[in-house]
NUBA-922052 format. One record per residue: residue in one letter; residue number from 1; chain; x, y, z of N, C-alpha, C, O in turn. Coordinates in steps of 0.1 Angstrom, whole numbers. Last residue first. Layout:
// residues N
- type, seq, mol, n_east, n_north, n_up, ca_east, ca_north, ca_up, c_east, c_north, c_up, o_east, o_north, o_up
- A, NUM, A, X, Y, Z, X, Y, Z, X, Y, Z, X, Y, Z
...
***
This chain:
// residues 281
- type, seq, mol, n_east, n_north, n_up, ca_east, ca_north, ca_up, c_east, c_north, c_up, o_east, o_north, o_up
- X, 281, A, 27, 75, -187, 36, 81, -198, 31, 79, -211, 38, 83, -221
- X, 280, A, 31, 88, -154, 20, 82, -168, 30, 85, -180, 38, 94, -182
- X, 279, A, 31, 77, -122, 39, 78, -132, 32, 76, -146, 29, 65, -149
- X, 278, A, 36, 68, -86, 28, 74, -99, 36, 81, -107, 46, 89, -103
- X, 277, A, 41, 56, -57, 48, 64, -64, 38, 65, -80, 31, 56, -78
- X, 276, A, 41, 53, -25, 37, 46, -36, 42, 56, -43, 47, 65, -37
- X, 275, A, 42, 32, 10, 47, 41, 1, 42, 39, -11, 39, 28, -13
- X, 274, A, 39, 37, 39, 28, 29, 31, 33, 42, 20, 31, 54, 20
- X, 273, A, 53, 38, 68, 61, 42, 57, 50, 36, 47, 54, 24, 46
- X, 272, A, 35, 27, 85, 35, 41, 86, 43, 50, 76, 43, 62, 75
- X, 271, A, 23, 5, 70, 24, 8, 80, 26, 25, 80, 18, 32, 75
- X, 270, A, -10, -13, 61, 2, -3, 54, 10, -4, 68, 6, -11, 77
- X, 269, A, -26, -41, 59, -22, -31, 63, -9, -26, 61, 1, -33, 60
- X, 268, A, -55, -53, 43, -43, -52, 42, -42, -36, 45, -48, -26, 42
- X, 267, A, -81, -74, 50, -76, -62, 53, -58, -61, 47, -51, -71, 49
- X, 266, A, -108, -83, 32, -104, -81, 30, -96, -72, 39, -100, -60, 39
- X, 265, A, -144, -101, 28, -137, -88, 40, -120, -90, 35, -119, -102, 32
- X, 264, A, -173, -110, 14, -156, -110, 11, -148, -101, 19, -145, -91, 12
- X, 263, A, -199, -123, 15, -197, -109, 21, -181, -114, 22, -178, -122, 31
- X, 262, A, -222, -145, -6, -210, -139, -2, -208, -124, 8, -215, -115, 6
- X, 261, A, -246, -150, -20, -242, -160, -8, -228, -157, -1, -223, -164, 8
- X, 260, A, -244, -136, -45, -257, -133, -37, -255, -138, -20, -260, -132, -11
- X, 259, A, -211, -121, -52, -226, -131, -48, -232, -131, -41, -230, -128, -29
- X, 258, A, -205, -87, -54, -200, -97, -49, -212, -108, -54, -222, -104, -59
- X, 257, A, -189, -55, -70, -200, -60, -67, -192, -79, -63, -181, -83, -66
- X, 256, A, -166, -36, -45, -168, -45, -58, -180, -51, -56, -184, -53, -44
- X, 255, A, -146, -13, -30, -154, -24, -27, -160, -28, -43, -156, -20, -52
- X, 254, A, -125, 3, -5, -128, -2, -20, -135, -17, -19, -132, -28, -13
- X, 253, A, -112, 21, 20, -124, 9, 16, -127, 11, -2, -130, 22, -7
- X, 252, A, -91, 34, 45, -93, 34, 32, -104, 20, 28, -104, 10, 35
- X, 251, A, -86, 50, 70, -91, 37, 67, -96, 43, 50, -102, 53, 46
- X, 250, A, -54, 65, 83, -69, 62, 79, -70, 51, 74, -62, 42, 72
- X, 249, A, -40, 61, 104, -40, 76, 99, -50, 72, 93, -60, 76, 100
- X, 248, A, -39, 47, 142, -42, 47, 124, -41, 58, 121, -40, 67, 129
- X, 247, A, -32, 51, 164, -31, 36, 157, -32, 38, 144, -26, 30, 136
- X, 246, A, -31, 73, 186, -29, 75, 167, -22, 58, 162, -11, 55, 158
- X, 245, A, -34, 72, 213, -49, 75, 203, -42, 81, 184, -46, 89, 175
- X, 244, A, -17, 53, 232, -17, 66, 225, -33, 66, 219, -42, 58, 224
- X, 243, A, 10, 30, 231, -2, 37, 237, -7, 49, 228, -1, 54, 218
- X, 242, A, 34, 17, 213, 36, 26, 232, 21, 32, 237, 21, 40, 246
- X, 241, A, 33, 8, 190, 27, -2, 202, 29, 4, 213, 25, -2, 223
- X, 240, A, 40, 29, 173, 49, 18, 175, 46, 11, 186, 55, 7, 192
- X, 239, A, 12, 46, 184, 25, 46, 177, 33, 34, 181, 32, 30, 193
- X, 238, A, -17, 27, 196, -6, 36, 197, 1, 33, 187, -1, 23, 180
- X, 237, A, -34, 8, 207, -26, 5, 205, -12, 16, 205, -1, 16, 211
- X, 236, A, -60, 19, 214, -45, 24, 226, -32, 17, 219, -21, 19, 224
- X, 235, A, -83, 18, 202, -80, 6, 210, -69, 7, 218, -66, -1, 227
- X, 234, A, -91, 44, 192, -95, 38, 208, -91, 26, 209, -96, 21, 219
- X, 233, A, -86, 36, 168, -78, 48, 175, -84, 48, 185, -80, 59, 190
- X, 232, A, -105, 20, 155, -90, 16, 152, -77, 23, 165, -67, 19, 170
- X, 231, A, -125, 35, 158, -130, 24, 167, -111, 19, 166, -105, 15, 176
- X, 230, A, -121, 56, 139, -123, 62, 157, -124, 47, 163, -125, 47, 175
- X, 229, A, -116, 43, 113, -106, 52, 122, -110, 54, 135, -101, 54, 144
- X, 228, A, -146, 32, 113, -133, 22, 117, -123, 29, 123, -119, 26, 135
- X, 227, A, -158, 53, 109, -160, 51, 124, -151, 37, 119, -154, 29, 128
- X, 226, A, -147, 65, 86, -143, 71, 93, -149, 63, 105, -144, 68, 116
- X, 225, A, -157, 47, 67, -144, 47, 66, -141, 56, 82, -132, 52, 89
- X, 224, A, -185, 47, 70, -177, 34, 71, -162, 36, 77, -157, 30, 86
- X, 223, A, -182, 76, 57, -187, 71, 72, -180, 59, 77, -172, 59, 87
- X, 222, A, -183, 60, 32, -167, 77, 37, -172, 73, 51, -164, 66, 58
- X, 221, A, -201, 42, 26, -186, 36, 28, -174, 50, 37, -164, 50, 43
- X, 220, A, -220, 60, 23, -222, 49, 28, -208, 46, 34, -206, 47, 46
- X, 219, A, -211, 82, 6, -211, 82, 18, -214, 74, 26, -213, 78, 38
- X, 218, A, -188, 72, -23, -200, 69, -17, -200, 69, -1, -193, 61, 5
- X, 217, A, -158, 77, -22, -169, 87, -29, -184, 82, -22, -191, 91, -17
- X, 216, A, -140, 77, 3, -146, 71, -4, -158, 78, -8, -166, 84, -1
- X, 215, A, -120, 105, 10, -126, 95, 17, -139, 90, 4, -145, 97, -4
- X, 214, A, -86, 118, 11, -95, 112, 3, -105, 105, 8, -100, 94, 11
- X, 213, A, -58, 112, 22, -66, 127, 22, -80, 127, 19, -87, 136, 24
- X, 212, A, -48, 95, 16, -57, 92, 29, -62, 104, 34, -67, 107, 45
- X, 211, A, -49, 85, -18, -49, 96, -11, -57, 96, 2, -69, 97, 2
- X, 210, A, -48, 49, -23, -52, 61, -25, -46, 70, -14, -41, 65, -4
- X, 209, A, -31, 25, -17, -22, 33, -29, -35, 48, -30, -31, 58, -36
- X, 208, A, -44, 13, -4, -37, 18, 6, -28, 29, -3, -22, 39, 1
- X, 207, A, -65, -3, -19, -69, 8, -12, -56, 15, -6, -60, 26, -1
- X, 206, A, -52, -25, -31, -48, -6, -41, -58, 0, -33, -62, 10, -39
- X, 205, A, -52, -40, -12, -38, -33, -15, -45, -27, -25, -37, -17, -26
- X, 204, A, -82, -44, -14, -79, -41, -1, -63, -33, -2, -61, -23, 5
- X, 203, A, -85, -55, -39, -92, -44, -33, -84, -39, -23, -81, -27, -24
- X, 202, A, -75, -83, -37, -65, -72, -44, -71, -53, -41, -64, -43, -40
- X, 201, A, -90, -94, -17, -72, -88, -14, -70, -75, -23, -67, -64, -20
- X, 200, A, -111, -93, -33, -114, -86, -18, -98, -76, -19, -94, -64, -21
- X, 199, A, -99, -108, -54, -108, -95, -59, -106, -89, -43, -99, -79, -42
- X, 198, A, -98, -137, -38, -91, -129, -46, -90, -115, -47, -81, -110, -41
- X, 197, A, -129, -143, -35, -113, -142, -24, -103, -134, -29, -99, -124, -23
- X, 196, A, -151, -118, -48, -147, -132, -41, -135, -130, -36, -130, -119, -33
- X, 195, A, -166, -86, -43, -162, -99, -50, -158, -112, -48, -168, -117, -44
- X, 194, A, -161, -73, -7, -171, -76, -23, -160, -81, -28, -149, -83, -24
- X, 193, A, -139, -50, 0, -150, -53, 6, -159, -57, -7, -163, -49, -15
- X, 192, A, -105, -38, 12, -121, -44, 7, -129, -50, 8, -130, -57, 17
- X, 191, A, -91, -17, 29, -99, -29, 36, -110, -31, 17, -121, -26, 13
- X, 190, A, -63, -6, 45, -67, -7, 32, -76, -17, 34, -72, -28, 39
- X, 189, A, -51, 15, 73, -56, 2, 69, -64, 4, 54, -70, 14, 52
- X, 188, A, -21, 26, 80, -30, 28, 73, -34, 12, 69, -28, 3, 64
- X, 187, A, -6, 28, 112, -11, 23, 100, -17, 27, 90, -23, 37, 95
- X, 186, A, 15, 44, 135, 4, 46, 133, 2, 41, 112, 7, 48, 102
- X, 185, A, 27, 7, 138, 19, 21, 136, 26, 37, 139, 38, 40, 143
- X, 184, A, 44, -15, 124, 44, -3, 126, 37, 8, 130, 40, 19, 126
- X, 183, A, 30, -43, 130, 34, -32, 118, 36, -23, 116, 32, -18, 106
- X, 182, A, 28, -50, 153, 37, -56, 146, 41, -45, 133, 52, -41, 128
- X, 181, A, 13, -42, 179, 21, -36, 172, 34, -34, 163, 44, -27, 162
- X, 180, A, -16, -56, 164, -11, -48, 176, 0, -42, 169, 0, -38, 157
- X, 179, A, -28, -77, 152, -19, -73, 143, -10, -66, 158, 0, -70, 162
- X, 178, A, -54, -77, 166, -42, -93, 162, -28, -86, 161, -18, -89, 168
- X, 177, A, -64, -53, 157, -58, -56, 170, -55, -68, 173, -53, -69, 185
- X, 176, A, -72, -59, 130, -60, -47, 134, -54, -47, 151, -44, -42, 155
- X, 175, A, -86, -81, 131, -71, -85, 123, -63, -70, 129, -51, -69, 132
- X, 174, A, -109, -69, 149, -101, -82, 148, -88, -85, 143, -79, -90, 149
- X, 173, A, -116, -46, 129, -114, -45, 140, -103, -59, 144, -91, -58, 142
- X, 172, A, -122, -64, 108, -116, -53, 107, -106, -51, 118, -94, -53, 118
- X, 171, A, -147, -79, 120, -135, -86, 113, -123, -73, 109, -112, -79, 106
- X, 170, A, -165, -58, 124, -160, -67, 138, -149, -76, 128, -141, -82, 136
- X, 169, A, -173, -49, 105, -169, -39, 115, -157, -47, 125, -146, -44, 130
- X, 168, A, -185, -68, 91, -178, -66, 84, -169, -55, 96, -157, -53, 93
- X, 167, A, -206, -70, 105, -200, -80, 108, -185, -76, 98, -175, -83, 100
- X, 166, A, -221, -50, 108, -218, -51, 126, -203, -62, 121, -192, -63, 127
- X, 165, A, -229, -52, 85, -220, -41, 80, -212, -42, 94, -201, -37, 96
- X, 164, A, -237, -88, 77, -238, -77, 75, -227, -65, 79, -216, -68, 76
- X, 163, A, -238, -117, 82, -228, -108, 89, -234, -93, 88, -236, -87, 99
- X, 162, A, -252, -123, 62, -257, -126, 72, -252, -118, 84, -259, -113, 93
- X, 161, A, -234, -129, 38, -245, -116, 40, -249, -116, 57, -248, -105, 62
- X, 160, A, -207, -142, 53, -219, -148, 48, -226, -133, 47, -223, -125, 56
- X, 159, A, -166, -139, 47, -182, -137, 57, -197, -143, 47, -196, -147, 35
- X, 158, A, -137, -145, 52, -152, -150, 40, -167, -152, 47, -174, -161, 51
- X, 157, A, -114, -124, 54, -126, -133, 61, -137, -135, 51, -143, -127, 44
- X, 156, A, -77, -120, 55, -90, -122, 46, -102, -129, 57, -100, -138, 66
- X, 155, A, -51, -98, 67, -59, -110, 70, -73, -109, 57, -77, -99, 51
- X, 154, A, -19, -87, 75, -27, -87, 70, -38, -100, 69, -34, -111, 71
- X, 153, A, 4, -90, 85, -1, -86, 101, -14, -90, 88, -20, -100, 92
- X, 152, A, 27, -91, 65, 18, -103, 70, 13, -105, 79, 13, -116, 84
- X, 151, A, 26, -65, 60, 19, -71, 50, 15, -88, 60, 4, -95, 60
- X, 150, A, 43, -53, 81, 30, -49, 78, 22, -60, 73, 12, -65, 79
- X, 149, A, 66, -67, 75, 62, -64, 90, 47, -63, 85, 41, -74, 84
- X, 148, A, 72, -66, 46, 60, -77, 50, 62, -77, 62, 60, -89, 66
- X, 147, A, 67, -36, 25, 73, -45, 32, 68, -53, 38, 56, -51, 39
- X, 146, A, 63, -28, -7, 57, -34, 3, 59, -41, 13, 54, -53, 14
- X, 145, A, 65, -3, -33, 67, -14, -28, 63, -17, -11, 59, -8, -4
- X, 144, A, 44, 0, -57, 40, 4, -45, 49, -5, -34, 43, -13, -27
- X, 143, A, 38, 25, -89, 46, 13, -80, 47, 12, -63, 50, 21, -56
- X, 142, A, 19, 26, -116, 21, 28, -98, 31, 18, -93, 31, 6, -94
- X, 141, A, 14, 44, -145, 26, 31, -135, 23, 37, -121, 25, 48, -116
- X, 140, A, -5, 45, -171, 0, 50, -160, 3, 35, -149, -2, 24, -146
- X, 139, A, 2, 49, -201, 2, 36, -198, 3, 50, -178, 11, 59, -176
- X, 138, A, -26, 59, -231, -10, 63, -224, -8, 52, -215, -15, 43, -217
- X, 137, A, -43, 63, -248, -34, 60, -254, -19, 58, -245, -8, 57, -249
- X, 136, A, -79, 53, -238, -65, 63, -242, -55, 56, -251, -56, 47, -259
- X, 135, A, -95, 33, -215, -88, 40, -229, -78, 46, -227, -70, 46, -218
- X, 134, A, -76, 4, -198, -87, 12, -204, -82, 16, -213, -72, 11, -219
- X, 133, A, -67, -30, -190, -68, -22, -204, -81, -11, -198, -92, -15, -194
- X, 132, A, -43, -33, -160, -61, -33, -162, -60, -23, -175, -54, -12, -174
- X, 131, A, -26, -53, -138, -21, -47, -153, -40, -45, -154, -48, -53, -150
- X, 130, A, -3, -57, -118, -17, -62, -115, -24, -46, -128, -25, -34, -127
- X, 129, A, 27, -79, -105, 17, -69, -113, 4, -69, -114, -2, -80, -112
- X, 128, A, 54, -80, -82, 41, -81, -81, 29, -78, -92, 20, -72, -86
- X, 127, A, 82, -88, -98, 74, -77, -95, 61, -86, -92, 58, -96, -98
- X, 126, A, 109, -116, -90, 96, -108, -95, 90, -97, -94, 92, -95, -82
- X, 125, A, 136, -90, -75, 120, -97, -90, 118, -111, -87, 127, -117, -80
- X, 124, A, 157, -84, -64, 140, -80, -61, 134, -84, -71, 123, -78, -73
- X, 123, A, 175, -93, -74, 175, -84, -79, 161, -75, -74, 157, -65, -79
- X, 122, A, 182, -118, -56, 193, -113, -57, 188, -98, -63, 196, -90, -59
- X, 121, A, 167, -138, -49, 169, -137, -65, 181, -127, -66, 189, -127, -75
- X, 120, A, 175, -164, -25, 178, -147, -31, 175, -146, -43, 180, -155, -49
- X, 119, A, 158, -190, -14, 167, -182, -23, 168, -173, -32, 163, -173, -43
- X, 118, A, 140, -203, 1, 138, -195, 3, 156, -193, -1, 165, -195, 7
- X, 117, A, 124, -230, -5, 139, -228, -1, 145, -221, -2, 156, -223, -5
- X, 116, A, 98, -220, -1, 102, -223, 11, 121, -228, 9, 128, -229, 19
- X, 115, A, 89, -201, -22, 86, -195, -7, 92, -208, 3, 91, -206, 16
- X, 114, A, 117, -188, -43, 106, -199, -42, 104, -196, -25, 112, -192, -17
- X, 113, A, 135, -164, -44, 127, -175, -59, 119, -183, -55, 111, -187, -63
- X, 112, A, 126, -138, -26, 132, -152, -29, 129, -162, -36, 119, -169, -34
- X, 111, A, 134, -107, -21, 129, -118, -28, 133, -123, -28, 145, -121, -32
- X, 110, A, 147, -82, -13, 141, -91, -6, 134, -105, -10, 130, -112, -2
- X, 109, A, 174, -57, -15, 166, -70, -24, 164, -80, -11, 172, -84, -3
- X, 108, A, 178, -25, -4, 174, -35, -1, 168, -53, -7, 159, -58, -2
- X, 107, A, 186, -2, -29, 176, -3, -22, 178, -20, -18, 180, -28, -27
- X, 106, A, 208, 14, -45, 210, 6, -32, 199, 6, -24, 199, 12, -14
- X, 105, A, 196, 21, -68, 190, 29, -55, 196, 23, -45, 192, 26, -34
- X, 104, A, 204, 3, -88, 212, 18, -83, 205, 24, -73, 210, 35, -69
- X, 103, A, 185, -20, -81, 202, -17, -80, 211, -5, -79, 221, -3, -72
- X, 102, A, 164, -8, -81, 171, -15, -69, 183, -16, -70, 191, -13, -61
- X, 101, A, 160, -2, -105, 160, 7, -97, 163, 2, -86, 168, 11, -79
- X, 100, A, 165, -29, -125, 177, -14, -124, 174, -3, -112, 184, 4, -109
- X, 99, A, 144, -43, -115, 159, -47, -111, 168, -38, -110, 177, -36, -101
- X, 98, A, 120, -31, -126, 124, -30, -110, 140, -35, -105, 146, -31, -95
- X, 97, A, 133, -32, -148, 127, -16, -141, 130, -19, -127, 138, -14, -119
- X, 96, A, 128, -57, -153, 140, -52, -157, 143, -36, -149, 154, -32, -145
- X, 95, A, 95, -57, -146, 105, -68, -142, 122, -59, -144, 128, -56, -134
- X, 94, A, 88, -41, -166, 87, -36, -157, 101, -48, -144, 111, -45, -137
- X, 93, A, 99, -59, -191, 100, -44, -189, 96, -37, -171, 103, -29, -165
- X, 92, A, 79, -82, -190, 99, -78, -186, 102, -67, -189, 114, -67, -189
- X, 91, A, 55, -76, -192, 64, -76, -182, 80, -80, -176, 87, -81, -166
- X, 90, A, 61, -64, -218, 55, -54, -209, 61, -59, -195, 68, -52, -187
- X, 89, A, 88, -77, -237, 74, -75, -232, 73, -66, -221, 83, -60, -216
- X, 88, A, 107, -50, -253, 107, -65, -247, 87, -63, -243, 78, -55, -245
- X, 87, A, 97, -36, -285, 107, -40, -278, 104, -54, -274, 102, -64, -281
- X, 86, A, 63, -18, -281, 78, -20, -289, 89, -24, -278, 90, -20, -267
- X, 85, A, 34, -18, -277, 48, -18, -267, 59, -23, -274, 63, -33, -270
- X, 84, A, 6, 4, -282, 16, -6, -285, 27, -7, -283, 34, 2, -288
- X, 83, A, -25, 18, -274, -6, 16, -269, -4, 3, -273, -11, -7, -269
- X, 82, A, -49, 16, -268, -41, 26, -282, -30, 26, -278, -24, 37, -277
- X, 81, A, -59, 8, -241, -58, 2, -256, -55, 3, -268, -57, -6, -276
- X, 80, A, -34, 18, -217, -43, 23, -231, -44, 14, -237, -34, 7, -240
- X, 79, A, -31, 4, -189, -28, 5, -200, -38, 8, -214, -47, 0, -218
- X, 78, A, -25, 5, -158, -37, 7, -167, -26, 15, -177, -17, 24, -176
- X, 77, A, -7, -13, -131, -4, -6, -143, -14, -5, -153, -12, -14, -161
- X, 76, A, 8, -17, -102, -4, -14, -106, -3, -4, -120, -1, 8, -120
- X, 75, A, 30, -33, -86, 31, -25, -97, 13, -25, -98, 7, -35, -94
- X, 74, A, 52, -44, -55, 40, -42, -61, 37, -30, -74, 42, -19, -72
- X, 73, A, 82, -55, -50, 81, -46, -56, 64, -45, -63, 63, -46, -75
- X, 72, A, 84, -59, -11, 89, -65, -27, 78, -55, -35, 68, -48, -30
- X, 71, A, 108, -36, 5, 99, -42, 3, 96, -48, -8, 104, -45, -17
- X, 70, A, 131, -25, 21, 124, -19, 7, 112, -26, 1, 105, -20, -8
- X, 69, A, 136, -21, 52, 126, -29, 46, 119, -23, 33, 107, -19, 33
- X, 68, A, 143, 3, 63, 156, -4, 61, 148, -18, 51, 155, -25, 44
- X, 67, A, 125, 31, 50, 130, 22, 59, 139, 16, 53, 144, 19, 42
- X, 66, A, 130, 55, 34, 127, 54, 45, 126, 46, 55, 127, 50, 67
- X, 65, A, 168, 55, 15, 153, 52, 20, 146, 52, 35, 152, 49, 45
- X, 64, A, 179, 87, 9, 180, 76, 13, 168, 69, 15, 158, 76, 18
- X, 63, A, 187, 116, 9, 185, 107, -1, 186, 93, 0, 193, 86, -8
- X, 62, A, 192, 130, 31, 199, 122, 30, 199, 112, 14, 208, 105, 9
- X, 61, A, 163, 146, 30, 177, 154, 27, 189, 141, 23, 195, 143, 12
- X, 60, A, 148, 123, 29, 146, 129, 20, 154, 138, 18, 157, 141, 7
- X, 59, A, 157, 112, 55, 153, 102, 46, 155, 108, 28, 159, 102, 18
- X, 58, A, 154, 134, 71, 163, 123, 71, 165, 118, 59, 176, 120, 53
- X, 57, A, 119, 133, 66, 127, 144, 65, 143, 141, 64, 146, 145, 52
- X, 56, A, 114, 106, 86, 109, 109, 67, 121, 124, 67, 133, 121, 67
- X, 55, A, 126, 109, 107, 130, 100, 103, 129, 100, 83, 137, 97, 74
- X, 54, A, 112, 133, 121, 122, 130, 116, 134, 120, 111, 147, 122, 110
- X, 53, A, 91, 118, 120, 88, 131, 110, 102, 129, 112, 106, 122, 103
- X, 52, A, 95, 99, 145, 93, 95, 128, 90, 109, 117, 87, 106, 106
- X, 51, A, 101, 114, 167, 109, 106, 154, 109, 103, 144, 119, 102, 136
- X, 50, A, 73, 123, 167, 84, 131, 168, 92, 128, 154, 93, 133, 143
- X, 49, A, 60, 96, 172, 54, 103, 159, 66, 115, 156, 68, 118, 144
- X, 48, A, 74, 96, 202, 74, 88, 187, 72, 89, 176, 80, 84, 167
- X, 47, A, 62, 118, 208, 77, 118, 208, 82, 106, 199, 91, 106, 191
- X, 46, A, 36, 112, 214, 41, 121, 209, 53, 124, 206, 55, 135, 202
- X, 45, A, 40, 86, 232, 35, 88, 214, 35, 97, 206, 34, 96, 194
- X, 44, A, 44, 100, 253, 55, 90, 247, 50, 88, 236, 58, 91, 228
- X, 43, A, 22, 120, 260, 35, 120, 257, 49, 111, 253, 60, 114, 250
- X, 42, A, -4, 118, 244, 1, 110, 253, 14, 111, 246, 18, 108, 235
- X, 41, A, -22, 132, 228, -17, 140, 240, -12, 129, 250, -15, 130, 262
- X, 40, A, -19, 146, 196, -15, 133, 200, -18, 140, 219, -16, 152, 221
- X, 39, A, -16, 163, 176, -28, 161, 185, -28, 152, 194, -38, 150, 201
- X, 38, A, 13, 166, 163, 4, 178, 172, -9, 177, 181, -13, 185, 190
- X, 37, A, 10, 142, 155, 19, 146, 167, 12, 157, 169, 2, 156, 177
- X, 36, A, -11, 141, 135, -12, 138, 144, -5, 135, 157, -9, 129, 167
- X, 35, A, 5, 158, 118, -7, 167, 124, -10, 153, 135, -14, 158, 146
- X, 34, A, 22, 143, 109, 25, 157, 120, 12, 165, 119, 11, 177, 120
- X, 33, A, 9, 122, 98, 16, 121, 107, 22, 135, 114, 26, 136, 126
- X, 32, A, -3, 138, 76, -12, 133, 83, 1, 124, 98, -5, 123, 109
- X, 31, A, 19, 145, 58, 9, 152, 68, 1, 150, 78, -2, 157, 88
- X, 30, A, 29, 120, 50, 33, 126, 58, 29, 138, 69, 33, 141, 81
- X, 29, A, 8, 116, 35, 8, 106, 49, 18, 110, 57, 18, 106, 69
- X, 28, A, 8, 132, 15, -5, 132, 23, -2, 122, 36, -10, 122, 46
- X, 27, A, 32, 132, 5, 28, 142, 14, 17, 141, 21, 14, 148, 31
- X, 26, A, 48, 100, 8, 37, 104, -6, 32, 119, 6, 29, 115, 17
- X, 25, A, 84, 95, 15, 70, 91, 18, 62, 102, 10, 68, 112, 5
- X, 24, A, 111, 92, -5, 101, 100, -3, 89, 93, 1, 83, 87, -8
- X, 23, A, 127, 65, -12, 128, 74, -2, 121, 94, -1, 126, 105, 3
- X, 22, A, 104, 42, -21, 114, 39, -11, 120, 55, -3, 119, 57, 9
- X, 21, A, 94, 62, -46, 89, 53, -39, 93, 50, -23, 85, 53, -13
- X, 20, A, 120, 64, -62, 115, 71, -55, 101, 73, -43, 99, 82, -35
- X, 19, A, 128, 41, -69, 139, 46, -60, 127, 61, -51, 126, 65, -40
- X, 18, A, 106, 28, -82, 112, 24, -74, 119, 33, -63, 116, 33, -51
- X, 17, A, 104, 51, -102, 96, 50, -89, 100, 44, -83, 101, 50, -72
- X, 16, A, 129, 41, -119, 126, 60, -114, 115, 58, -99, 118, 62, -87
- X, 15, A, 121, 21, -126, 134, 24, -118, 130, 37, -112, 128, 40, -101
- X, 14, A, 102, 24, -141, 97, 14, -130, 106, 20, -123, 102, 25, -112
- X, 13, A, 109, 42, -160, 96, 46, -155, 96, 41, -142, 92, 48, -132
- X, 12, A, 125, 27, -177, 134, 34, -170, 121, 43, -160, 125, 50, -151
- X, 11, A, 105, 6, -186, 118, 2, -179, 125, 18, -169, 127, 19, -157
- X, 10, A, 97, 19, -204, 84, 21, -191, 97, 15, -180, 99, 20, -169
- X, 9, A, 115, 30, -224, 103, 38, -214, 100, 33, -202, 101, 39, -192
- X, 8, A, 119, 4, -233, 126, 9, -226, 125, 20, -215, 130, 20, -203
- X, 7, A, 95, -5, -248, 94, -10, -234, 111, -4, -222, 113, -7, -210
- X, 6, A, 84, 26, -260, 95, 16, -262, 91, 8, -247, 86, 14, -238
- X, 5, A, 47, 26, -274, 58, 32, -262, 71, 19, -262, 69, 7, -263
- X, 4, A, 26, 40, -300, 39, 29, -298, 47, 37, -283, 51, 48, -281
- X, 3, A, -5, 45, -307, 8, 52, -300, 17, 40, -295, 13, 32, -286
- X, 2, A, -30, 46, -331, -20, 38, -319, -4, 45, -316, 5, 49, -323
- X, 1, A, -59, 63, -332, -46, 61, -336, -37, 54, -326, -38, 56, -314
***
């Protein structure tokens, strides 16, 4: 049976995450930032990581956002094939979503109609969207916005099989210590891995939207995932670039089948505010 959703719904859905998105960091990365002040034992990065718990906390009594960089507005949206969308389109609905929640969120507008005469849209739209039909009947909304300290520390490498897993280790490594301490740390890195150029990236940003509570279902890759964190956290980058052993909270990996003549590396990095918000309706 088909289930009609107003595109007003999802409109007032995008706004709702937007604003909330921007001023509640997601509890799992908040956790994972005071437990790594508690472990931390380099006293200026401990007093960093300090600040920043109370910077999130701030943020969440104040009702306000966590940084001053709301970022542009990334959407990840699986939609029922038993949903039909009454009204405007789908993506002027989310598009309209993200305008109304920036507007009443007095959240930050960073977009610019075109990348080099670089003018305001004034509402944060475009949205970023990245829309995938399964079943059901319901539509769930991620919104993830995205600031670009982080986002343009981010890197692609079009490795050869030949590379293998030393080589996929060693381009990782590379773009996170290029990056140093442009993005905020302590980061979260989002890495794909497979399909072609494209597919890698988009892997690599909805790795950063999972739970860093979470380690990749195949133990090939949860391993993967955890000796990047210990090779990421011995390089001293540190909290906000002062030293330390908490560069990263974790390494997230999503990966895809690829070609026979291909190994697609993918890094996109979070920073320490890597915000997202969830929503089904």
């Amino acid at each position: 049976m088909i289930r009609e959703i107003s595109s007003l719904t999802i409109e007032s859905a995008v706004a709702e995450l937007c604003i909330r998105a921007n001023r509640e960091l997601p509890s799992d990365i908040a956790k994972a930032i005071s437990k790594a002040e508690k472990k931390e034992n380099n006293s200026l990065a401990k007093s960093v990581l300090s600040d920043l718990e109370k910077n999130i906390s701030c943020a969440k009594e104040l009702d306000v956002p966590i940084c001053q960089d709301t970022g542009m507005a990334v959407v990840f949206a699986e939609i029922g094939q038993d949903v039909h969308i009454t009204g405007k389109s789908f993506e002027q609905a989310i598009n309209d979503g993200v305008k109304k929640g920036y507007e009443e969120g007095l959240l930050r507008k960073s977009v610019v109609c075109d990348p080099l005469r670089r003018v305001n849209t004034n509402d944060n739209t475009p949205a970023i969207i990245h829309t995938k039909i399964v079943d059901g009947d319901k539509i769930k909304i991620t919104v993830a916005p995205k600031g670009f300290g982080s986002e343009n520390m981010s890197g692609i490498r079009m490795l050869t099989p030949a590379h293998s897993r030393e080589g996929v280790v060693k381009a990782v490594l590379d773009i996170v210590v290029a990056a140093g301490a442009n993005p905020c740390p302590p980061i979260v890195v989002g890495v794909g891995i497979g399909g072609d150029f494209e597919q890698c990236a988009l892997l690599a940003k909805k790795a950063l939207s999972r739970d860093i509570s979470k380690r990749n279902d195949d133990l090939f890759y949860a391993e993967l995932e955890e000796e990047l964190l210990k090779l990421i956290n011995a390089t001293n980058i540190g909290p906000q670039g002062f030293g330390g052993n908490t560069t990263a909270l974790a390494v997230n990996i999503e990966t895809a089948p690829t070609h026979i003549a291909g190994l697609p590396v993918a890094v996109n990095i979070g920073c320490h505010v890597t915000r997202h918000a969830t929503k089904i309706i």
